[in-house]
C-alpha positions in Angstrom: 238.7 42.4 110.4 235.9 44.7 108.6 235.6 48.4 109.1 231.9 49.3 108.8 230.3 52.3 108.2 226.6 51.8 109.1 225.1 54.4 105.9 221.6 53.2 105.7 220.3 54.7 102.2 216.6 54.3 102.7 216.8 55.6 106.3 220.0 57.9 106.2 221.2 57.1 109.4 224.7 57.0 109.9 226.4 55.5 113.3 230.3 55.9 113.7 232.4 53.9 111.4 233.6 50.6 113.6 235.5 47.0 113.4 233.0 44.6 113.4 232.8 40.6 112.6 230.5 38.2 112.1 229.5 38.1 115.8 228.7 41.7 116.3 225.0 42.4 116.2 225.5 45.5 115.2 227.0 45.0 112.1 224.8 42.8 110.9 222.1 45.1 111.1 223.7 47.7 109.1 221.3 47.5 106.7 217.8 47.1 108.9 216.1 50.2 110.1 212.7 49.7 111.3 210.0 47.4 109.6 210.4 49.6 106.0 213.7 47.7 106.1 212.3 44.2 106.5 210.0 44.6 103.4 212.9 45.6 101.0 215.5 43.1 99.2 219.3 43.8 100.0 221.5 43.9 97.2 225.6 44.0 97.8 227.0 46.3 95.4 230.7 45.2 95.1 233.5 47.4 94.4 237.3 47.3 94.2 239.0 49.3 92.3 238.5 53.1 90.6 236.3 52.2 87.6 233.9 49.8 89.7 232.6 52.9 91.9 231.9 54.3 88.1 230.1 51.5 87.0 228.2 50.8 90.4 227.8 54.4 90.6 224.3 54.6 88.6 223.2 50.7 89.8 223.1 53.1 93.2 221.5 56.1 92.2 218.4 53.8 90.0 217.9 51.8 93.5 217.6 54.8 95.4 214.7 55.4 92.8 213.3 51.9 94.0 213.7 52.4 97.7 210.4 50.8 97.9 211.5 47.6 96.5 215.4 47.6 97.5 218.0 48.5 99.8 222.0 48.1 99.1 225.3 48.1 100.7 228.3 49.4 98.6 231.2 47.0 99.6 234.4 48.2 99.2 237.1 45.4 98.7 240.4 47.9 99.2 241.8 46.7 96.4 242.8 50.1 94.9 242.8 52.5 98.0 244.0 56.1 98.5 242.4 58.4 101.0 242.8 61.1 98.9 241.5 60.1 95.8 238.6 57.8 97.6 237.1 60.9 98.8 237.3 62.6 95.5 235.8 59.8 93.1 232.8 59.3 96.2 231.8 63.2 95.9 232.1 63.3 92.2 230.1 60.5 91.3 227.5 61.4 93.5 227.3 57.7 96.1 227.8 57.2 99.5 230.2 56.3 101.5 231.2 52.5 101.1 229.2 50.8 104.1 231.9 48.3 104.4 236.0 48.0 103.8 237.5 44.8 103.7 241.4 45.8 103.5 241.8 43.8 100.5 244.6 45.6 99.2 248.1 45.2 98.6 249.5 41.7 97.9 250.5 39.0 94.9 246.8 38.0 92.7 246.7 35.3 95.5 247.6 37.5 98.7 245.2 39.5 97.7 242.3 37.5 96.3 242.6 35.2 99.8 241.7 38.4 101.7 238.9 39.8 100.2 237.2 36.6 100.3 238.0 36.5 103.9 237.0 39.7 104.5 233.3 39.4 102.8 232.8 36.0 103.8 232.2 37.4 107.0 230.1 40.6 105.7 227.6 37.8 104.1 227.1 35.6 106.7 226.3 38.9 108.9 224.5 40.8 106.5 223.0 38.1 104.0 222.3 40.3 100.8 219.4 39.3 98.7 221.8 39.7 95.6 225.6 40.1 95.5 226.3 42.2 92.4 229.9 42.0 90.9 230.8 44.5 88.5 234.1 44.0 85.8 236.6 41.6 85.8 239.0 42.5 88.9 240.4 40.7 91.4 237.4 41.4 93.6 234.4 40.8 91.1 236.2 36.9 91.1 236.5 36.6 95.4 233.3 38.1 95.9 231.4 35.8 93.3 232.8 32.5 94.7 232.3 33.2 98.0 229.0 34.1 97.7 227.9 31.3 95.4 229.9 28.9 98.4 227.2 31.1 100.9 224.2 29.9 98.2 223.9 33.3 97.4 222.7 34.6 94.0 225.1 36.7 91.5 224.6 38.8 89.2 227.9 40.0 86.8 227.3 43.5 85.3 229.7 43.5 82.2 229.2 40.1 81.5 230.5 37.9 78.8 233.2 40.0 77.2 236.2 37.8 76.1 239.9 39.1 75.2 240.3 35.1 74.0 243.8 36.1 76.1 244.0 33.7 79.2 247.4 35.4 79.9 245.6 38.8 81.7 244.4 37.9 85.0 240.8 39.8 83.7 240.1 37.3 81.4 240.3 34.4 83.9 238.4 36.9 86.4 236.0 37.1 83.7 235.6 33.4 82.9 235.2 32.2 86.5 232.9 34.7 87.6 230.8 33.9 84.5 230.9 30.5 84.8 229.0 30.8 88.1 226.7 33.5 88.3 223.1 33.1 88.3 222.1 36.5 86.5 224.4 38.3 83.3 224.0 42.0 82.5 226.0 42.6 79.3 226.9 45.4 77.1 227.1 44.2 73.4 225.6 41.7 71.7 228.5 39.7 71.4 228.9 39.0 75.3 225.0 37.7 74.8 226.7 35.4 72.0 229.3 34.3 74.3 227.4 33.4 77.1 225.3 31.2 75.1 228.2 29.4 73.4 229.3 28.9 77.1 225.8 27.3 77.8 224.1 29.9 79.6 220.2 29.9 80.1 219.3 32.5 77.8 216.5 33.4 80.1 218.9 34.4 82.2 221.4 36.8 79.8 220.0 40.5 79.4 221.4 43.0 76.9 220.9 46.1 78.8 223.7 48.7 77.7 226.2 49.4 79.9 227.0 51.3 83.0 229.6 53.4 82.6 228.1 54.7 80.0 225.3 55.5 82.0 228.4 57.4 84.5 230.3 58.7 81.5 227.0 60.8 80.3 226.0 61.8 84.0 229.6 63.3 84.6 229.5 65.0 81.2 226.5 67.1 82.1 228.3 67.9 85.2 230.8 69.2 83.8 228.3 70.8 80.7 226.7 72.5 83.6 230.0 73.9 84.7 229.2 72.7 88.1 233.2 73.8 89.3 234.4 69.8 88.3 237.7 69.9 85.9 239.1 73.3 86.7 242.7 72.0 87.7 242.6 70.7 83.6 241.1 73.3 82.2 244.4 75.9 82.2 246.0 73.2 80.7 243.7 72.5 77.6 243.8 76.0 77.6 247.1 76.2 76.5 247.9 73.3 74.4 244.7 73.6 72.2 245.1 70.5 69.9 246.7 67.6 71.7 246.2 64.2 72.9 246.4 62.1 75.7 248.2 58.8 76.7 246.9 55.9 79.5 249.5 53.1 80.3 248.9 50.7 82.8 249.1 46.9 81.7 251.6 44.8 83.4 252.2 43.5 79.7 252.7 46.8 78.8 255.1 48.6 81.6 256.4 45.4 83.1 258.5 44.5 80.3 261.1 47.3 79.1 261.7 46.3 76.0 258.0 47.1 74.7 257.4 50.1 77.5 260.5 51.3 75.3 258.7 50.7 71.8 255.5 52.4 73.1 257.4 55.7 74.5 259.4 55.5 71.0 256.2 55.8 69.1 254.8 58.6 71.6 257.8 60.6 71.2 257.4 60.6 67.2 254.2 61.7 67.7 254.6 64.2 70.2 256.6 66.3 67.9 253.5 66.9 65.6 250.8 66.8 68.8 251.4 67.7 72.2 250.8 64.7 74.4 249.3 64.8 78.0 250.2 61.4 80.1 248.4 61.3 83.4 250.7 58.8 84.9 249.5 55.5 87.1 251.8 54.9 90.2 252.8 51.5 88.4 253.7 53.1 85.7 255.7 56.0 87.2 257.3 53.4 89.2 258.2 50.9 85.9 259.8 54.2 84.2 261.7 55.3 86.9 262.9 51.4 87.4 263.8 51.4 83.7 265.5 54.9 83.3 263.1 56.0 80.5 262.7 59.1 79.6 259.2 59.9 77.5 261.3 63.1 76.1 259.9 66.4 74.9 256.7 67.6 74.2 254.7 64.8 76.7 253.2 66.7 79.5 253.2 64.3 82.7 250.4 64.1 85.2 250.0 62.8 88.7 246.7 60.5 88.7 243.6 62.6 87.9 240.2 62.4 89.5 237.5 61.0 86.9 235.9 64.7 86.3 239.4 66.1 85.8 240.3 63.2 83.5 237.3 63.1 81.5 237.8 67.1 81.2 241.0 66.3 79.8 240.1 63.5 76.9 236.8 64.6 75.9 238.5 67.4 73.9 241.4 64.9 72.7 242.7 64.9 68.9 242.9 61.1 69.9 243.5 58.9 72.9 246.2 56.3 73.1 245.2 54.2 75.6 245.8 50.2 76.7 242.1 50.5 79.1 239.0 48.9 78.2 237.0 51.6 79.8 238.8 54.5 78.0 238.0 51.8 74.6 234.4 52.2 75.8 234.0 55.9 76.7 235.8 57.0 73.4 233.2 55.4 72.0 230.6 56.3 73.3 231.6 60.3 73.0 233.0 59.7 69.7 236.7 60.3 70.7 239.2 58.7 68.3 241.4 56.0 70.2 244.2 53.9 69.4 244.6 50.5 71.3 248.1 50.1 72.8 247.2 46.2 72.5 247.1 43.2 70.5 243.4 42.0 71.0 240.3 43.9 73.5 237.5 42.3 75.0 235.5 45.2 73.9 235.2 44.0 69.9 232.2 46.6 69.5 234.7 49.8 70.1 236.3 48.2 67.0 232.9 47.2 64.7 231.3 50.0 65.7 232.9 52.6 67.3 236.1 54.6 67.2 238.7 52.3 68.2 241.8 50.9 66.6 243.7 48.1 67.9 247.5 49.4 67.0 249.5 46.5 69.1 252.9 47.8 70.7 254.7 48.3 67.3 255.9 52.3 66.5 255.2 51.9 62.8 251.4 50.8 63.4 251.3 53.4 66.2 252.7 56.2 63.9 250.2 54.7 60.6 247.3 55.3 62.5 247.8 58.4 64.6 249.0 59.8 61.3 245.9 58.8 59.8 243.7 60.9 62.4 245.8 63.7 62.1 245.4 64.1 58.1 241.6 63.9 58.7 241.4 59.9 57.9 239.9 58.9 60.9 237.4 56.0 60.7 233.7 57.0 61.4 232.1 55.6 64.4 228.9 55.5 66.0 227.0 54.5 69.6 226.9 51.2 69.7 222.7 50.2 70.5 221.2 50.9 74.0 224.5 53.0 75.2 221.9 55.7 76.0 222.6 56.4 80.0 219.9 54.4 80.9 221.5 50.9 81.3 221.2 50.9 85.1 217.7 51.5 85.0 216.9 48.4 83.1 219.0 46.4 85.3 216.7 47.9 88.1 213.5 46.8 86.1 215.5 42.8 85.9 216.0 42.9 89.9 212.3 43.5 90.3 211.7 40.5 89.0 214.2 38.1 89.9 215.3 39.4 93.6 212.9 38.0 95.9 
């Protein structure tokens, strides 16, 4: 079963939340309000976990620029879900609240792939969206692709074509399959464009267009420029500290295995002693160090999860960022952030070309080389990689104008 929450964005009506299935003639008008409705092309934004709702965040707020020409649906898979931090991340980045939840949560790959398919099988063949936009390479950009493609629906992947080469992280598989069959590709560097082609993409149908969290990154920054409240709970802390840096850890390959968790916390301990550390912890992660009786040791100042304004409070200000994300690879980048790579290869091969990221693997020595080398002044100059200018989201906008019909 679906819960729906009837949020028209053109309209701005909003009924009661309510289960609904494929049957219910109420949910599948969700979206239609009145003849202004009927002339507009419906687009599913899809979104499952924390860094889709940043990416799809400014895909929503260019549409509502084109209300003329478009409506949308934000569907939200429930593959990452806390009521807490939901409500947080919706008010901060400025979006509505998800029209529809499909429970996907919880669950082994398969578990939880099977139900969010499931889930928005039945929201298309209600709602039938003009477009289903996928965003990423999670569990849900994969379910939602295929079963809309099954439907005879077009795709369109935002963040398409990047390649780890790695078919051992679930992402790059996501990545491969959902590529493999969407109709439109919105990528980020010029290397996904390369990709797509040596793939056998219709180059008609690849468009360089920047990327959207950029696009989010620079929105929340002037927020937070405009000292509109967002990252006091951080700010005491920063206070304090005044030089340090900050530490993500998340990959199964990373925290799932204790040997290298062990490695990694080695390394951060060396360093700590020279920079304070700040290590906002995901529940995973908590969880694998708790499992594995490791202690990070001094000088490492843990975090519960941080909202995104809080977070990006926090790293913006960094010495460096020791990180095993592809986002954080991204938004480094972008603000000119040193970051170290807790990985052996990225997906993201401009951070490296171009910007300020260092692929350091899981070995203390590297880890120590480099972060020695940014705090002795060496670190490598970087620069904006080409159309990173906040205004990806409106050139995908400009694309669905002429392609959604």
């Amino acid at each position: 079963m679906l819960r729906v929450n009837a949020i028209h964005p053109v309209c701005g009506s909003v009924p009661a939340a309510h289960s609904a299935n494929a049957d219910d003639p109420t949910f599948a008008q969700t979206e239609r309000c009145g003849d202004s409705a009927a002339m507009t092309a419906l687009i599913a934004l899809v979104a499952g976990a924390r860094p889709n709702f940043m990416k799809i965040a400014p895909i929503a707020r260019a549409l509502d620029q084109a209300r003329e020409r478009f409506s949308y649906q934000i569907v939200h898979t429930g593959q990452h879900y806390d009521d807490d931090m939901n409500a947080v991340f919706l008010r901060e980045l400025g979006i509505p609240e998800p029209s529809v939840f499909l429970h996907g949560g919880g669950g082994s790959h398969a578990q939880q792939t099977a139900r969010i398919m499931i889930g928005f099988e039945e929201y298309c063949e209600a709602a039938r969206p003009n477009m289903v936009m996928v965003v990423g390479d999670v569990n849900s950009t994969l379910a939602c692709a295929v079963v809309a493609k099954k439907l005879n629906l077009s795709v369109a992947h935002v963040e398409a074509g990047l390649r780890s080469r790695d078919r051992t992280m679930p992402e790059e598989i996501n990545r491969l399959v959902t590529d493999a069959i969407s109709d439109w590709f919105f990528v980020t560097e010029p290397e996904g464009v390369s990709n797509l082609l040596s793939e056998g993409h219709q180059p008609e149908r690849i468009r360089h267009v920047g990327h959207v969290m950029v696009d989010n990154l620079l929105f929340q920054k002037g927020k937070l420029e405009a000292g509109d409240g967002a990252g006091m709970a951080t700010a005491a802390l920063k206070a304090s500290l005044r030089r340090y840096g900050v530490v993500t850890l998340h990959r199964p390959s990373n925290v799932d295995d204790r040997e290298t968790f062990a490695r990694i916390l080695s390394a951060l301990k060396c360093l700590a002693s020279e920079l304070p550390l700040v290590f906002p912890l995901h529940p995973r992660t908590r969880k694998q160090m708790e499992m594995f009786e490791l202690d990070p040791g001094p000088n490492i100042h843990m975090l519960p999860p941080l909202s995104y304004m809080e977070f990006l409070n926090l790293w913006m200000n960094a010495v460096m960022v020791l990180t095993d994300s592809g986002g954080i690879q991204e938004e480094t980048t972008a603000l000119g952030v040193p970051c170290l790579t807790l990985r052996e290869n990225t997906e993201r091969p401009i951070t490296l070309a171009e910007g300020t990221n260092v692929l350091v693997g899981t070995d203390p020595s590297r880890i120590g080389a480099e972060a020695r080398r940014i705090l002795d002044g060496g670190r490598r100059p970087g620069r904006c990689p080409a159309l990173w200018d906040g205004h990806a989201a409106e050139r995908i906008v400009a694309v669905l104008r002429d392609v959604v019909s």
